[in-house]
C-alpha positions, 0 to 999 in steps of 0.5 A: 106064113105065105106058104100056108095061106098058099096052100089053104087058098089051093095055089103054089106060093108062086101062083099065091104071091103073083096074085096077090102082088097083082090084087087078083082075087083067089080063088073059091075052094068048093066042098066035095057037096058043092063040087059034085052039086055042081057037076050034076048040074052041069049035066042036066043043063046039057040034057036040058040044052039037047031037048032044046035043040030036039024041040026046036028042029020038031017044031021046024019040022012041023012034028010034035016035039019032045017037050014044050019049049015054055017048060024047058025054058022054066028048067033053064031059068031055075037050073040057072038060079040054083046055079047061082046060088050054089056059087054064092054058098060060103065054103069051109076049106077043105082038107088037101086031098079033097078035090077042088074047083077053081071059080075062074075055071067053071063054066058060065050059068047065063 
């Protein structure tokens, strides 16, 4: 019994049992759809964040930057919603050979 719900929840029965023994939460198994959902906003939060940077260092300059600093700060704020909301979505288990994310291993939205 322990080693399956081990196995459902993605861990070692090793991992399973220490957390378990130690009330920690277990970690979120994303469907291949959320996983590469994620992913992809993953990279457009990095493209968002270099055309930050690149406005930022025109608008020191005293150049026309290459986007208005209210509309990345738009981006931001939705990129960050759908993140958030992609977190909250209720996942079945996926099958063993589908990949997995771990929740404590992705990156912070805010």
């Amino acid at each position: 019994m322990i080693k399956q719900k081990a196995q459902d929840a993605g861990l070692s029965v090793a991992e399973f049992t220490r957390r378990s023994a130690l009330l920690k939460p277990l970690p979120r198994r994303l469907s291949k759809i959320t996983l590469a959902t994620y992913k992809e906003l993953v990279r457009i939060g990095n493209n968002i964040n270099q055309l930050t940077r690149a406005t930022n260092a025109a608008i020191k300059m005293g150049v026309r930057p290459p986007a208005s600093p209210e509309q990345l700060e738009q981006l931001r704020n939705l990129l960050q919603q759908i993140g958030r909301e992609l977190s909250s979505i209720e996942t079945e288990t996926i099958d063993d050979d589908d990949e997995e994310i771990d929740e404590d291993d992705s990156e912070e939205w805010d």
